[in-house]
Structure formats: C-alpha cells, structure tokens
C-alpha positions in Angstrom: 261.7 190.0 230.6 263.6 193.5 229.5 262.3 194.4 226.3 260.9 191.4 224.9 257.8 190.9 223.6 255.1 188.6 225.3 256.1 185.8 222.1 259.6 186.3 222.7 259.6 185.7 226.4 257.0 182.7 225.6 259.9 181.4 223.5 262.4 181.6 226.0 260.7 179.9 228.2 260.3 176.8 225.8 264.0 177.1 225.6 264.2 176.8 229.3 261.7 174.6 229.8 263.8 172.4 227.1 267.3 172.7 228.8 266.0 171.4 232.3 264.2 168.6 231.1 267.8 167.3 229.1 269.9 168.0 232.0 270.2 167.1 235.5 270.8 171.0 236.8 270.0 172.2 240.1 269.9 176.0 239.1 269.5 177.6 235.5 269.5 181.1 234.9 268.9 183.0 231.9 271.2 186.6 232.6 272.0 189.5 230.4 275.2 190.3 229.6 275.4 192.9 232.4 274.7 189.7 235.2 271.1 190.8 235.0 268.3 188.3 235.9 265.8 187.4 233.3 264.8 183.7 234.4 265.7 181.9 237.3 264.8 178.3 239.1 266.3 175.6 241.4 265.0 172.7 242.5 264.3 172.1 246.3 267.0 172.0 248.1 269.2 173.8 246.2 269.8 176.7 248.7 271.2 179.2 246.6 270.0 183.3 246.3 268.9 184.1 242.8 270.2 187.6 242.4 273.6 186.4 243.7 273.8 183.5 241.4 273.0 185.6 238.5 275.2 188.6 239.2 278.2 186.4 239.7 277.7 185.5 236.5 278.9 189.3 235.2 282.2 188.7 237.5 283.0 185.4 235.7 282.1 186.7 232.2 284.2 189.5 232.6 287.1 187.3 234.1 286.5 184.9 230.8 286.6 187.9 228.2 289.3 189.5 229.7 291.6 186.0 229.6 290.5 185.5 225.9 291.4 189.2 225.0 294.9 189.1 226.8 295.8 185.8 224.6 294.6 187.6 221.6 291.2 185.3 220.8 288.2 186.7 220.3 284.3 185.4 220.5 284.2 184.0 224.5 281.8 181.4 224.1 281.6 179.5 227.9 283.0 179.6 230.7 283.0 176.6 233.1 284.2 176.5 236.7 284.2 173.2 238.0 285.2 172.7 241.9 285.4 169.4 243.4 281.7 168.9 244.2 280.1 171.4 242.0 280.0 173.1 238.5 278.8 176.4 237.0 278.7 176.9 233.4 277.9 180.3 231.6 276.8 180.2 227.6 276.6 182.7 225.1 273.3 183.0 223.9 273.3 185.9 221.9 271.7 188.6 223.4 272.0 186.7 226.5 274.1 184.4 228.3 272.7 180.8 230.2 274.3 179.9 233.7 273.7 176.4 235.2 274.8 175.1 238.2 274.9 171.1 239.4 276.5 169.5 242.4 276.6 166.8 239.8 279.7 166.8 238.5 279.3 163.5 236.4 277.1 165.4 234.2 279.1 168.1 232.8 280.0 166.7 229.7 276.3 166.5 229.0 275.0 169.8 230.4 277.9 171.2 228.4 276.4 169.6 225.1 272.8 170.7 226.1 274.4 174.1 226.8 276.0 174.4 223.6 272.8 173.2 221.4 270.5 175.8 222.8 272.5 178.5 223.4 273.0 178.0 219.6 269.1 177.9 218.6 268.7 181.0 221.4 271.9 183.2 219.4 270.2 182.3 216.0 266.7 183.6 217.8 267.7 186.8 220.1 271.7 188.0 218.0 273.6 190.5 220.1 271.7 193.7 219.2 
C-alpha cells in the first residue's frame, strides 16, 4: 500500500474491515488523493472494474474541490452522488480519501455516518502529509 509500513497497512485494513461490517456497501475503496487504488472489494455481483471505480473518484474530487473553491469555502470533506438506484460517496481521510458505492439507496444516511466516523479516526491516524 504506497509507502506505508506493514503496521500501517495492517491498520487500514482493520479500518476497512470495520466500515463493511457497519454498512450495507457493495464496493469500498480506499484511493489516494490522485484516484489511486490502495484497497478495493465488492461483493458478488457487483459487476464493477476496480481501477475505474477508483480513478473516477479523482474526477469527482476534483469536480467537489473546485465547486467549494468557486463559492469561497475551503476543507472539501465528501462528496456524494446519489442517482435514482444507486450512490457513491467519497470521504476525506486524511492522507487518503474512502469511496463506497451501494445500489441501496435506503442506506445512505447510515453509510454517510459510518463514513464520517472512520474517515475521522483514519485523518487523526494517516494527516495529509
């Protein structure tokens, strides 16, 4: 996982391992900030291409940043995009950002809150270097 030592990526994956087991998501990636993929997995069925998932992740967080910027806010923290039968969301995690994806739309409020909590504990962990 980039530069990170053996205990750090052991870590991570805790952190992983944490966010599916209090969610419901179909696809969880952990990405650097450049859309690069450290961690990805989908349960079966979800027919989705790793790399793609995560790199569209860059196009959204640059889409996100730029919006914040032009209204004169700073610190993008998430960005969700929510269609009528699906939802991604993209969390800053310091370093790193998470990206989830669910064709369970009745759970976003609650993968927003899981989202939010460990993205937290990972920032605190792994700051923007």
């Amino acid at each position: 996982m980039s530069d990170l030592t053996v205990e750090e990526a052991e870590n991570l994956s805790k952190f992983l391992g944490n966010i599916t087991e209090h969610s419901e998501l179909e696809a969880l990636a952990l990405i650097t900030r450049e859309g690069l993929r450290l961690a990805f997995s989908s349960v079966p069925g979800y027919e989705v291409d790793p790399d793609l998932f995560s790199s569209l992740s860059a196009v959204a967080l640059q889409a996100g940043t730029d919006a914040i910027t032009t209204l004169g806010y700073k610190n993008m923290l998430e960005v969700i995009l929510r269609g009528k039968d699906a939802f991604i969301i993209l969390s800053d995690a310091g370093r790193f950002f998470l990206m989830g994806g669910s064709r369970k739309i009745g759970d976003l409020g609650k993968v927003v809150s899981v989202f939010r909590y460990y993205a937290g504990e990972i920032k605190k962990r792994y700051p923007k270097a």
